[in-house]
Residue, then its C-alpha position, 0 to 999 in steps of 0.5 A: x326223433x319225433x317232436x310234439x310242437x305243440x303240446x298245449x293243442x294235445x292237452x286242449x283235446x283231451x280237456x274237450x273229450x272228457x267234457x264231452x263225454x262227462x255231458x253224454x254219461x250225464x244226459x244217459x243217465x238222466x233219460x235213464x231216470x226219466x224213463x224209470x230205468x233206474x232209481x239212483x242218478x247223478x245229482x241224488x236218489x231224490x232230484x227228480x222225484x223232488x221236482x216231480x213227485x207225481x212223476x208214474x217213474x216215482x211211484x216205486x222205489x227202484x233201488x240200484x243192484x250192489x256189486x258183488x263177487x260169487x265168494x261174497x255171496x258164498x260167504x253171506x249164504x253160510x252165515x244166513x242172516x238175510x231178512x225178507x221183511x213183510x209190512x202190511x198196510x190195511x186201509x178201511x173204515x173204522x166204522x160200519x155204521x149206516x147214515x139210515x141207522x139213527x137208532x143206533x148209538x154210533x159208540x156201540x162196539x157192534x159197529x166196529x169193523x175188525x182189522x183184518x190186518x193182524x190176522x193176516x200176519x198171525x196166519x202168515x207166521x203159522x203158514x211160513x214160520x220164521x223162515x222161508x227157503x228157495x223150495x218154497x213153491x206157494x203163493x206169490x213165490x210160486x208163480x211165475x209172474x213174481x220170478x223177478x221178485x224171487x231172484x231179487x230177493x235171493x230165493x232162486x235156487x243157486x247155481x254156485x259152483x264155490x258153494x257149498x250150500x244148493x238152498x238159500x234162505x230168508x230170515x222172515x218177519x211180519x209187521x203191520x199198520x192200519x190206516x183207519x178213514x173215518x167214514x164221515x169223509x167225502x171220498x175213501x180216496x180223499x179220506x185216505x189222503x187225510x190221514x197219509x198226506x203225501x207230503x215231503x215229511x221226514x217225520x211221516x214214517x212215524x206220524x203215520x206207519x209207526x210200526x214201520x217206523x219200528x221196523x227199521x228201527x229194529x233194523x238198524x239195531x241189527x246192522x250194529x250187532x252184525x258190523x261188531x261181528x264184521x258181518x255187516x255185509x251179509x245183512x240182506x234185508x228185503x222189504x215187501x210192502x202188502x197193501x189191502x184196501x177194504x171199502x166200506x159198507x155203501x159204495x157211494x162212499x167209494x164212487x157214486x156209480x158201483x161200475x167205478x168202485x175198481x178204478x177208486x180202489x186201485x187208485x186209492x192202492x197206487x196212493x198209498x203205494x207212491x206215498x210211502x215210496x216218498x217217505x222212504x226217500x226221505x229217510x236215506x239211512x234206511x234205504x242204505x239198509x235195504x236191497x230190494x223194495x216191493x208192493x204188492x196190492x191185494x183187491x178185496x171187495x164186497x161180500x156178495x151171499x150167493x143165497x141172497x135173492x137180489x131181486x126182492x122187494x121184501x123186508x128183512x123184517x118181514x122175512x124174519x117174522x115169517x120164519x120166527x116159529x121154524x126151526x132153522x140147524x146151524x149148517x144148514x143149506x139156506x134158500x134165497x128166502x130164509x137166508x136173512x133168517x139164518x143171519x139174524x137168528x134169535x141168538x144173534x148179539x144184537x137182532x135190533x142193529x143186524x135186521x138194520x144192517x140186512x135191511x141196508x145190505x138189501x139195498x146195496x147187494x146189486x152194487x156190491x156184486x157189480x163193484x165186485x164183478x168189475x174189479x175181478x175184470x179190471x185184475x185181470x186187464x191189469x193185473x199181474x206186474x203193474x210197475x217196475x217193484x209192485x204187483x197186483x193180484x188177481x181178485x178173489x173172493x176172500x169172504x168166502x161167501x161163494x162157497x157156503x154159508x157159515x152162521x157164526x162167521x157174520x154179525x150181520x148181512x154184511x159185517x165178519x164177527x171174529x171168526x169170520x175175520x180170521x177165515x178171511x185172514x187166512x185165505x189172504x194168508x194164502x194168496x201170499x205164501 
């Protein structure tokens, strides 16, 4: 018969294995967070983004996967009540406005830009409708890079084998908020700082992205009519957060040197991606409700006419008087001389303000086209997968002012009228889905 003599030795051990072994879990998962492998860690969601909330691994949210077996997930497929939420945040002046136009009323409604913004989800809701499925093969959910996106969201196609179903889909809704920075800040990036402080605010959502606020709101709504149903559970909700930075009409604004216009732009991109990332984190009932979250970063530069002649000395005012007797058609190709003519033609709103503005534009089109040579080099240096949850995609000439030139779609050398505005929407719409 075998006799422990000395039981209290055996309970000491193994009271020193768990604490060893609790401290080696703890220090894992604490170099885990450190390194941005995981978003959650012992001790709460927000311990280490509170101490160091500029920390690059706190710029995104990184929420844990939740377990589930392959029924459940056959189960939640039949009843297709997943939510892929699109928010769109437009960042930009609400002004175009010059400081040489003193002549002009700085009330008069021509100066105002047109928020792009809720063009973009109207074209969004005709492209994609009110769902999208695992056969979608446009736009980000078509390429490759955004694979990681697509399988987290759940648009792979599955491989089931209890399944009935061989096609997921995605319950879809579309939202936005503008960001409007006054032009008379010193900076777009410290505009930008003004008006979406990055600050530990539990009430920030609804100070400063009211509509997303809404949006979880009406998200919240939801998860009690589905719980009533026992159908909680199957509540997948998706939030892809799109950023648009639109930089105004001088780009001493943004940088004082057009070859640095890209780095503000992005950087002002990664401000108000960590920003909201920080107000989410504040708001633990409404990351409960989420699986996934993603940024996505749209660059959108200058509109550079590739008629204008970028090299001449002489007016706009003086191009117009030398044309004012010819007869100029509508779609006509236009020439390097004649193309501030076909601007600022006699039926233009306001000829007085759009000679103005072309005058500005003149001056400025050499930086527009090297801010906008530099930012396509600086998508394709870093584009593509930028953090852990966000992207950035490669720039693209959204004004369309490559292609040709469309009377009715400027107010001036460098303002969209409405139908200007919705044909850029429309090609942003695209480089989505």
């Amino acid at each position: 018969m075998v006799v422990n003599e000395a039981p209290w030795l055996t309970r000491r051990l193994e009271i020193v294995f768990m604490i060893a072994m609790f401290l080696i879990c703890l220090l894992s998962d604490g170099l885990k967070c450190k390194n941005g492998n995981a978003f959650f860690c012992i001790g709460g969601s927000s311990a280490m983004c509170e101490r160091d909330a500029n920390a690059f691994w706190c710029d995104d949210m990184v929420l844990p996967p939740t377990p589930g077996d392959d029924t459940a997930r056959c189960d939640c497929t039949a009843h297709n009540n997943s939510l892929l939420l699109v928010h769109m945040v437009e960042v930009g002046p609400s002004l175009t406005s010059v400081p040489a136009m003193k002549s002009i009323r700085r009330k008069d409604r021509y100066l105002y830009r047109v928020p792009i913004a809720p063009l973009v989800v109207s074209a969004l809701r005709n492209r994609t409708g009110s769902f999208i499925t695992s056969n979608t093969t446009d736009g980000i959910f078509g390429a490759r890079l955004f694979a990681p996106l697509r399988r987290s969201i759940g648009l792979d196609s599955p491989v089931l084998g209890k399944c009935t179903k061989n096609t997921s889909s995605l319950n879809i809704s579309y939202s936005f908020d503008n960001l409007l920075v006054s032009s008379s800040s010193s900076s777009l990036l410290r505009g930008t700082e003004s008006i979406i402080p990055f600050k530990n605010d539990r009430f920030a959502l609804q100070k400063h992205l009211p509509n997303l606020q809404r949006v979880f709101g009406q998200l919240l709504l939801r998860r009690s009519t589905e719980l009533e149903s026992n159908r909680g559970s199957c509540l997948n909700a998706h939030l892809v957060i799109v950023i648009a930075v639109v930089p105004g009409t001088q780009t001493a604004w943004i940088n004082k040197k057009a070859e640095a216009v890209p780095t503000t732009l992005l950087d002002v991109n990664t401000y108000v991606k960590k920003t909201i990332s920080l107000y989410l984190r504040k708001k633990p009932r409404y990351i409960r409700l989420l699986k996934n979250v993603w940024f996505v970063g749209i660059p959108i530069g200058f509109p550079v006419h590739r008629d204008f002649n970028f090299s001449t000395d002489s007016t706009v005012s003086q191009s117009t008087s030398d044309h004012g007797s010819e007869e100029k058609k509508e779609n006509s190709p236009t020439t390097v001389g004649d193309f501030p003519f076909n601007v600022c033609h006699p039926g233009v709103e306001n000829l007085e303000l759009c000679r103005e503005m072309c005058q500005h534009y003149e001056k400025q089109v050499s930086q527009y086209q090297a801010a906008n040579s530099g930012l396509q080099k600086a998508t394709e240096t870093i584009g593509g997968r930028v953090g852990q949850r966000s992207f950035f995609l490669l720039y693209r000439d959204h004004f369309n002012t490559e292609s040709y030139f469309e009377r009715s779609y400027w107010k001036d050398c460098f303002q969209l009228s409405i139908n200007g505005s919705s044909a850029m929407a429309r090609s942003v719409a695209s480089s989505l889905f």
